[in-house]
Residue frames as a rotation matrix with the C-alpha (Angstrom) as fourth column:
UNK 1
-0.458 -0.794 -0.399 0.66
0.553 0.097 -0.827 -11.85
0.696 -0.600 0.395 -3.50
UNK 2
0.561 0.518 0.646 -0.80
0.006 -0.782 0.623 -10.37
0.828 -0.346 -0.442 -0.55
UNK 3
-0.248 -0.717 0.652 1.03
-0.719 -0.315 -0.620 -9.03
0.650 -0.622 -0.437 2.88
UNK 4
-0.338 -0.312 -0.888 2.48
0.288 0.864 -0.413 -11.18
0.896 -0.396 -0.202 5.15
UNK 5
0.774 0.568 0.279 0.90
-0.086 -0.343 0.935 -10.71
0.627 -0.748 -0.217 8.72
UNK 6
-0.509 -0.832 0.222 3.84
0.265 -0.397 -0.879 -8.99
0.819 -0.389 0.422 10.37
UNK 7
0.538 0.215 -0.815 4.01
0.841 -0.068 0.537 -8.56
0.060 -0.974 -0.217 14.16
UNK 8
-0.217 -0.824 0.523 5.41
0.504 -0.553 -0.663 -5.51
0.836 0.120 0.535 15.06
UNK 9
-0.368 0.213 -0.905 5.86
0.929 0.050 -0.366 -4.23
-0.033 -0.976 -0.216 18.58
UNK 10
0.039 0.122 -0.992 5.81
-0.091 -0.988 -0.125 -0.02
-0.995 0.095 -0.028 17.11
UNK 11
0.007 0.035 0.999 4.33
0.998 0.056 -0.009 -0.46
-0.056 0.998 -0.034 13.65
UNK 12
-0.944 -0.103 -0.313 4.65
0.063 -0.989 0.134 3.40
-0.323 0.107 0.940 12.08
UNK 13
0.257 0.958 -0.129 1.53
0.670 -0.273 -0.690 5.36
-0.696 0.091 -0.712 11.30
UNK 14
-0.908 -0.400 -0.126 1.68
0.157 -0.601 0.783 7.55
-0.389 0.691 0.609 7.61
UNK 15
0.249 0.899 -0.360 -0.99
0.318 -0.427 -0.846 9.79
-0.915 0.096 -0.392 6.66
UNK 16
-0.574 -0.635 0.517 -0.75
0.605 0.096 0.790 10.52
-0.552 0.766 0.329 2.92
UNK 17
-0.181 0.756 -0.629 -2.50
-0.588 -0.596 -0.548 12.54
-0.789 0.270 0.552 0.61
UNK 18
-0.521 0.356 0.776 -4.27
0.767 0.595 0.242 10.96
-0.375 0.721 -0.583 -2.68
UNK 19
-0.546 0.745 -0.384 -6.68
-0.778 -0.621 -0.099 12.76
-0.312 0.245 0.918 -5.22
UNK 20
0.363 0.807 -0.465 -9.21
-0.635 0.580 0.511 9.77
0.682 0.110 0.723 -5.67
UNK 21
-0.092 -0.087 0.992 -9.73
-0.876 0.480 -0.039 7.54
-0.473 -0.873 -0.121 -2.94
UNK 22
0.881 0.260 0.396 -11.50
-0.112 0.927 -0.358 4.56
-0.460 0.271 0.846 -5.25
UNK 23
0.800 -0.552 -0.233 -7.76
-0.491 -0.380 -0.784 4.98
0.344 0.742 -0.575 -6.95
UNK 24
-0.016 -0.635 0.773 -6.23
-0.904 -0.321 -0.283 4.19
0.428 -0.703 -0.568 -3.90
UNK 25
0.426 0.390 0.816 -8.48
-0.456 0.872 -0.179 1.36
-0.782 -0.296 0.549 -3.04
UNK 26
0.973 -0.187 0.137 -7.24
0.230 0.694 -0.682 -0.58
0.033 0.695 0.718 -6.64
UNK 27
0.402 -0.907 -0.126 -3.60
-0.683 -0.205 -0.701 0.65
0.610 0.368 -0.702 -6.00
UNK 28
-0.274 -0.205 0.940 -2.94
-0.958 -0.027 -0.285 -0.16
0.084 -0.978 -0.189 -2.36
UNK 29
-0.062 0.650 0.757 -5.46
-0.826 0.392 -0.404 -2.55
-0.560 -0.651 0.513 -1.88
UNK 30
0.920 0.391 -0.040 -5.70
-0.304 0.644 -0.701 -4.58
-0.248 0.657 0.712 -5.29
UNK 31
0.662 -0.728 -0.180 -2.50
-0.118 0.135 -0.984 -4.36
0.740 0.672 0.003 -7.14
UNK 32
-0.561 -0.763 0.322 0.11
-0.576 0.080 -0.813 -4.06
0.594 -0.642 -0.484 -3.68
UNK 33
-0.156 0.298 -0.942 -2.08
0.181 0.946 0.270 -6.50
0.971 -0.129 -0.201 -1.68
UNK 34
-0.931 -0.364 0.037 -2.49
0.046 -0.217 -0.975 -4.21
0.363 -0.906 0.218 1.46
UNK 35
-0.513 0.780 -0.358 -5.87
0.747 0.611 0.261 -4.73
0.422 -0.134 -0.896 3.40
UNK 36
-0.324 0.470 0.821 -8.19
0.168 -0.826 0.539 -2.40
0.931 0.312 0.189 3.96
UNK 37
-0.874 -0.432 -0.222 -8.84
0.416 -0.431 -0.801 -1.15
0.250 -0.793 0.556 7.08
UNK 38
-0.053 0.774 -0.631 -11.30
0.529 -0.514 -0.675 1.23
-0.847 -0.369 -0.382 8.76
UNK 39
-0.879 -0.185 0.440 -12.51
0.398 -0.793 0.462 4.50
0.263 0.581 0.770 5.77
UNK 40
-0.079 0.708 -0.701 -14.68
0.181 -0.682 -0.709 7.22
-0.980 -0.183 -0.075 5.51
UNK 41
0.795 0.442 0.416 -15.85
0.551 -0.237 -0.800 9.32
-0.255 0.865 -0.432 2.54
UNK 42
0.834 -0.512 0.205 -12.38
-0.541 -0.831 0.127 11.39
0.105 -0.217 -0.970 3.16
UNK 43
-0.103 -0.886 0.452 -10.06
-0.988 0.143 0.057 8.58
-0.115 -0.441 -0.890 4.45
UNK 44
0.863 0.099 -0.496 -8.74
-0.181 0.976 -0.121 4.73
0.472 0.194 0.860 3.64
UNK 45
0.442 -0.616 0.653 -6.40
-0.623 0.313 0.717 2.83
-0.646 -0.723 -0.245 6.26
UNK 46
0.808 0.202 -0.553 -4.68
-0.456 0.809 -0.371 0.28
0.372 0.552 0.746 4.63
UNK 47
0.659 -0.677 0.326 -2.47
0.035 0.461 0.887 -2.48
-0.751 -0.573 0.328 6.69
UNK 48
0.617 -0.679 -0.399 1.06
-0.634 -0.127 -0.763 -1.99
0.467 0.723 -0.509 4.55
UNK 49
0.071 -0.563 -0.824 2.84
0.178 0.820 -0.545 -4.98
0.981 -0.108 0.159 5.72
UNK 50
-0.003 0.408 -0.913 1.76
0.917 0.365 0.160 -4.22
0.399 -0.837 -0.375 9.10
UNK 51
-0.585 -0.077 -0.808 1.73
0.580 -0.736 -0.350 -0.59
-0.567 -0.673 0.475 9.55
UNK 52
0.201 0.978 -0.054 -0.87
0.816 -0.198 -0.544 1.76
-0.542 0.066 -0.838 9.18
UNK 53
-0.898 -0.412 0.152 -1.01
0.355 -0.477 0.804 3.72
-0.259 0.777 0.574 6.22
UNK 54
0.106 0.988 -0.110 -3.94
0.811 -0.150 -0.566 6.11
-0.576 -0.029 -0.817 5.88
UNK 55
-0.614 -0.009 0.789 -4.84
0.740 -0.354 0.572 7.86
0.274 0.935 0.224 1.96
UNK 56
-0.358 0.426 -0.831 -6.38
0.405 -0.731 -0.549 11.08
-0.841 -0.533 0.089 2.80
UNK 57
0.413 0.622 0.666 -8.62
0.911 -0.287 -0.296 12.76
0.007 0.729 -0.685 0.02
UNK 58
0.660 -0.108 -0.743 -6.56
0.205 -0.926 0.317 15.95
-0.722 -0.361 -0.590 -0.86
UNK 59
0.559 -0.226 0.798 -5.90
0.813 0.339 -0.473 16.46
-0.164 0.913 0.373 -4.17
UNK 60
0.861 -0.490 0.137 -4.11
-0.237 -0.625 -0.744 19.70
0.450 0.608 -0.654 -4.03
UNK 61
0.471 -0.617 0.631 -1.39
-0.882 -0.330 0.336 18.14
0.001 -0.715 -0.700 -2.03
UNK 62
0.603 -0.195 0.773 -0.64
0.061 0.978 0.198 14.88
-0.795 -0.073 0.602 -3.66
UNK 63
0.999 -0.021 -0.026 2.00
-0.030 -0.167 -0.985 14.46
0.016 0.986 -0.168 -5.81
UNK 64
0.263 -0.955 -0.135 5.67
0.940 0.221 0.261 13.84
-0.219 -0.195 0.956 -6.09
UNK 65
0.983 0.181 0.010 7.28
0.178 -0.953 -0.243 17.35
-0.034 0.241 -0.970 -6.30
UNK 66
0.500 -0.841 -0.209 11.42
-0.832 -0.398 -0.387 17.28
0.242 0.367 -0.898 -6.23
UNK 67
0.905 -0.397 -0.154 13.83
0.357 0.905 -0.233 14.68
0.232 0.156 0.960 -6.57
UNK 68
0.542 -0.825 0.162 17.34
-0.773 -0.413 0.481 14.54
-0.330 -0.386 -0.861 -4.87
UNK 69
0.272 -0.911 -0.310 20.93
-0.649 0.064 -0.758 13.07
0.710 0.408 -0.574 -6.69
UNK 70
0.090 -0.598 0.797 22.03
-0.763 0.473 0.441 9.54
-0.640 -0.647 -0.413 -5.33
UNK 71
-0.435 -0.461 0.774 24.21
0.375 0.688 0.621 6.93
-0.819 0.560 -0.126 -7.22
UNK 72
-0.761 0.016 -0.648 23.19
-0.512 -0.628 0.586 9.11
-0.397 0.778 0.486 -10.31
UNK 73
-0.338 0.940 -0.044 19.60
0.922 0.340 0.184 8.11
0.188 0.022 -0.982 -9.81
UNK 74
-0.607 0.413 0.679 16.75
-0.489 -0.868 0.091 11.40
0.627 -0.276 0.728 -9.39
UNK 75
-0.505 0.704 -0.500 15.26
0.821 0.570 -0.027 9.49
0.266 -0.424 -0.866 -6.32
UNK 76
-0.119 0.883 0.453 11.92
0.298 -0.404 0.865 11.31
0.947 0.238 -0.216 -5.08
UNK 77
-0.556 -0.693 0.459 12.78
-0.339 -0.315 -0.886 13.37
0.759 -0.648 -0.060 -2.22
UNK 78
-0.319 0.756 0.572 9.46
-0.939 -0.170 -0.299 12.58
-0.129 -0.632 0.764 -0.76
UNK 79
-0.205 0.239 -0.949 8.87
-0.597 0.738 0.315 9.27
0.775 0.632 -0.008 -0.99
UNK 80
0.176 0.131 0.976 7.64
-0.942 0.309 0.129 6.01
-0.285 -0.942 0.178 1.69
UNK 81
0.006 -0.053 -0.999 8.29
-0.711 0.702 -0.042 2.11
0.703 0.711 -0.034 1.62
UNK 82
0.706 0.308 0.638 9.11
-0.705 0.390 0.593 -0.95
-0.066 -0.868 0.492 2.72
UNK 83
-0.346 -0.919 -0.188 11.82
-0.911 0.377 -0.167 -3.44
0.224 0.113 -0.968 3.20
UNK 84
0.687 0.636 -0.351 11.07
-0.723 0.643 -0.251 -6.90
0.067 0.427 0.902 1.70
UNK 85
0.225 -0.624 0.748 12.67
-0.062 0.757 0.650 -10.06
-0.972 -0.193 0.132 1.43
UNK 86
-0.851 -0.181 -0.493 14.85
-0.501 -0.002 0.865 -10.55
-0.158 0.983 -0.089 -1.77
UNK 87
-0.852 0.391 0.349 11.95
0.515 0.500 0.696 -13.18
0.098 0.773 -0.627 -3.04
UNK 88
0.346 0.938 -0.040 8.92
0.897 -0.343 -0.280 -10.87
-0.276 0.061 -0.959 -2.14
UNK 89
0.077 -0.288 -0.955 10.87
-0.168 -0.947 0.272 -8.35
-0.983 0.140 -0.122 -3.64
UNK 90
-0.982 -0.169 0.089 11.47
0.041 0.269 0.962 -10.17
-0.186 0.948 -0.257 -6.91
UNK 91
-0.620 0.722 0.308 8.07
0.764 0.644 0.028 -11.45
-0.179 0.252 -0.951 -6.95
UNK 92
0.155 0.810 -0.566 6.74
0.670 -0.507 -0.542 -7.79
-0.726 -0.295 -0.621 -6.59
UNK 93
-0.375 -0.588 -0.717 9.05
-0.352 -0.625 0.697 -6.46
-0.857 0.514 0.028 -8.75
UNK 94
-0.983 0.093 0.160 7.99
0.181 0.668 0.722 -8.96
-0.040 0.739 -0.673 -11.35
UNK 95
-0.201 0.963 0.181 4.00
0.979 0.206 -0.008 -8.34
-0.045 0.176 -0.983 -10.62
UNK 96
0.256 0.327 -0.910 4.51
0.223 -0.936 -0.274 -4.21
-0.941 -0.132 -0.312 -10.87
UNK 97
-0.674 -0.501 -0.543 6.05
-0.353 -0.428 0.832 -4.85
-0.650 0.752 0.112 -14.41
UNK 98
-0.816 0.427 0.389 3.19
0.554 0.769 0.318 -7.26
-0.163 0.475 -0.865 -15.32
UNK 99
0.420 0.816 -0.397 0.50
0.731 -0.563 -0.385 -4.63
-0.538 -0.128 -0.833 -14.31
UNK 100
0.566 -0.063 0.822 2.44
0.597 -0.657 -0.461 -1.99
0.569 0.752 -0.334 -16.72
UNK 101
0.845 -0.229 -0.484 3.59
0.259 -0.616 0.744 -0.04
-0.469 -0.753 -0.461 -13.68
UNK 102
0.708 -0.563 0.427 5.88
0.273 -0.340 -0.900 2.57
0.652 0.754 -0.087 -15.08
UNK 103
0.537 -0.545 -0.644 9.09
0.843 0.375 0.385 2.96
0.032 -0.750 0.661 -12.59
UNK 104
0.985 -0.083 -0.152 10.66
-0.122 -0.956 -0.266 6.03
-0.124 0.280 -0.952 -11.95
UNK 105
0.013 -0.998 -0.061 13.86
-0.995 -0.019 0.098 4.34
-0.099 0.059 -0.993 -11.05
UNK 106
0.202 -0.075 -0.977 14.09
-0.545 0.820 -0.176 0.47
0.814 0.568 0.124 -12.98
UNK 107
0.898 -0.271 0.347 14.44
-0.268 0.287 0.920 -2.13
-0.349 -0.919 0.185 -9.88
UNK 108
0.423 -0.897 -0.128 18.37
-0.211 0.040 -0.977 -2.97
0.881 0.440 -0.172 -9.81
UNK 109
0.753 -0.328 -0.570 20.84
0.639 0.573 0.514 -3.84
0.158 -0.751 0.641 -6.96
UNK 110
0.784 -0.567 0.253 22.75
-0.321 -0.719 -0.616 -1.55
0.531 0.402 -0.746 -5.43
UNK 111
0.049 -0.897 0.440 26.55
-0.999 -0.053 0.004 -1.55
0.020 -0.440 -0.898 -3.74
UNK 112
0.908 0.006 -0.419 26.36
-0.041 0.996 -0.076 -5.30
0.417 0.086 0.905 -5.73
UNK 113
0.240 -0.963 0.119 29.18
0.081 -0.102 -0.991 -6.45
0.967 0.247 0.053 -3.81
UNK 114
-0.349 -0.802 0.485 29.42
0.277 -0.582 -0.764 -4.48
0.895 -0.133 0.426 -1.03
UNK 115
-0.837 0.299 -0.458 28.56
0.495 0.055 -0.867 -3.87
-0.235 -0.953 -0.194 2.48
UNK 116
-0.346 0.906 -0.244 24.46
-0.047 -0.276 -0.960 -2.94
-0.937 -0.321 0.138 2.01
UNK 117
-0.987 0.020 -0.158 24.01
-0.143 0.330 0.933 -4.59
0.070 0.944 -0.323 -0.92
UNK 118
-0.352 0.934 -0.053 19.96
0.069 -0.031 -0.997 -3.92
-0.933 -0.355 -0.054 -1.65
UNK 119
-0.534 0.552 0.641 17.53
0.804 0.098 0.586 -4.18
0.261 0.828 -0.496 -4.53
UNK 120
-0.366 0.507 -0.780 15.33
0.066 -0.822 -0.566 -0.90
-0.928 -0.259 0.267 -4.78
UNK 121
-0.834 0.001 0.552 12.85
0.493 -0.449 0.746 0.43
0.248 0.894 0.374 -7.05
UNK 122
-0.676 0.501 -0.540 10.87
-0.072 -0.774 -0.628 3.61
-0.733 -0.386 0.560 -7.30
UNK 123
-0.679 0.665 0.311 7.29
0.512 0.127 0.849 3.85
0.526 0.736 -0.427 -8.78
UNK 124
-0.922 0.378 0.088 4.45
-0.369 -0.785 -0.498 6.41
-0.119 -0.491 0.863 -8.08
UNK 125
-0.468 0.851 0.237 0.82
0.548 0.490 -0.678 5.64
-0.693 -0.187 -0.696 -7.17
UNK 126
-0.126 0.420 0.899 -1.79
0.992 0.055 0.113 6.80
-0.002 0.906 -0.424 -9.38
UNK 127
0.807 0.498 -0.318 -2.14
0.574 -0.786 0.228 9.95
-0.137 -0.366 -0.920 -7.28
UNK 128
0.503 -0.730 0.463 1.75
-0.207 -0.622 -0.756 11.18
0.839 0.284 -0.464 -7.73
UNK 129
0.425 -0.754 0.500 3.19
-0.663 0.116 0.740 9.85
-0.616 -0.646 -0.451 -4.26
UNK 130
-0.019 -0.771 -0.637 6.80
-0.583 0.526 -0.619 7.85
0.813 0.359 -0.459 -4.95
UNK 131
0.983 0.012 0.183 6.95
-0.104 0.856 0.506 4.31
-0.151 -0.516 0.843 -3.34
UNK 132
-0.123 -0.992 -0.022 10.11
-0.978 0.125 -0.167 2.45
0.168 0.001 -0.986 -2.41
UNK 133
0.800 0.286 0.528 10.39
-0.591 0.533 0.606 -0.88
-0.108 -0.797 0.595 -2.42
UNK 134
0.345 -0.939 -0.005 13.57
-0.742 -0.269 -0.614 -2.33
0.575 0.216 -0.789 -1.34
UNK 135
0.995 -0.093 -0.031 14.95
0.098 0.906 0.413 -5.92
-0.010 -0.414 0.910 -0.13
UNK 136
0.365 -0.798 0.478 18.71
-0.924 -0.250 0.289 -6.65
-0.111 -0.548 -0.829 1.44
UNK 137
0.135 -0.399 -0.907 20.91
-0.313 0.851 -0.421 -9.49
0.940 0.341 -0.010 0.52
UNK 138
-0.198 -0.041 -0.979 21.50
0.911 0.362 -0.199 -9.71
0.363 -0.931 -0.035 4.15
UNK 139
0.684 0.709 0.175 18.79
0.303 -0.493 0.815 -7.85
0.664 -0.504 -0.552 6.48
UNK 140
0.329 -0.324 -0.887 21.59
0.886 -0.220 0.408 -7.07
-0.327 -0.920 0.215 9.00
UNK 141
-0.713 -0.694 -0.103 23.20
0.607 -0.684 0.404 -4.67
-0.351 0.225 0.909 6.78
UNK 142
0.338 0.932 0.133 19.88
0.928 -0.353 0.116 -2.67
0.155 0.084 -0.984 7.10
UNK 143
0.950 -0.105 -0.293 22.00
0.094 -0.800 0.592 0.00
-0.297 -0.590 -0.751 9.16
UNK 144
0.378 -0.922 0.089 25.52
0.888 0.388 0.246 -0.80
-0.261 -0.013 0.965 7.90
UNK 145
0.765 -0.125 -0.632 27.68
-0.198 -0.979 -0.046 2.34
-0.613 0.161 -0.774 7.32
């Protein structure tokens, strides 16, 4: 599966930390399908479904580090993602369980039912950051209160 080539008029820019860069390269790059980019000996871009995501070498500063109480889940207070379609959610969801990927929070569906009804699951890179990825039965109810 690799990222769709997403216009975007104000893609976001996230600077991350990592403690192995060649880690990064087989996380990011191999296993999540995000293209590499510009690097140094210090730094890897990688297009994340069209925004720029960039793995800094800085191992005392990677790492998930507290976790905060919602729908009696410990989600990772610190954490980045993206919002997928339900099938490139499934389909990822289905190729992060094939690679072993251990989940902090199991993918699942919340507020089944209910106004923002969304699929989500949490899993950390090799380095300790906490991914989201998360997909909407209906993309409008992105903002829905």
């Amino acid at each position: 599966m690799s990222t769709p080539a997403t216009t975007l008029e104000h893609p976001f820019h996230l600077a991350f930390p990592v403690t192995s860069l060649e880690q990064a390269r087989l996380f990011y790059g191999k296993l999540l399908g995000c293209p590499e980019g510009r690097s140094s000996e210090d730094w890897i871009d990688f297009d994340f479904y069209g925004h720029q995501i960039v793995a800094h070498l800085a191992p005392d500063e990677a790492g998930h580090k507290n976790t905060s109480a919602v729908d009696g889940q410990n989600v990772p207070v610190r954490h980045f993602g993206v919002v997928l379609s339900m099938a490139e959610w499934e389909q990822m969801a289905a190729k992060l369980k094939a690679a072993g990927t251990k989940f902090v929070i199991e993918p699942y569906v919340r507020f089944k039912g209910e106004v923002g009804e969304q699929a989500t699951m949490f899993f950390h890179d090799p380095c300790g950051n906490a991914i989201e990825f998360k997909a909407f039965k209906d993309r409008r109810m992105l903002f829905a209160k």
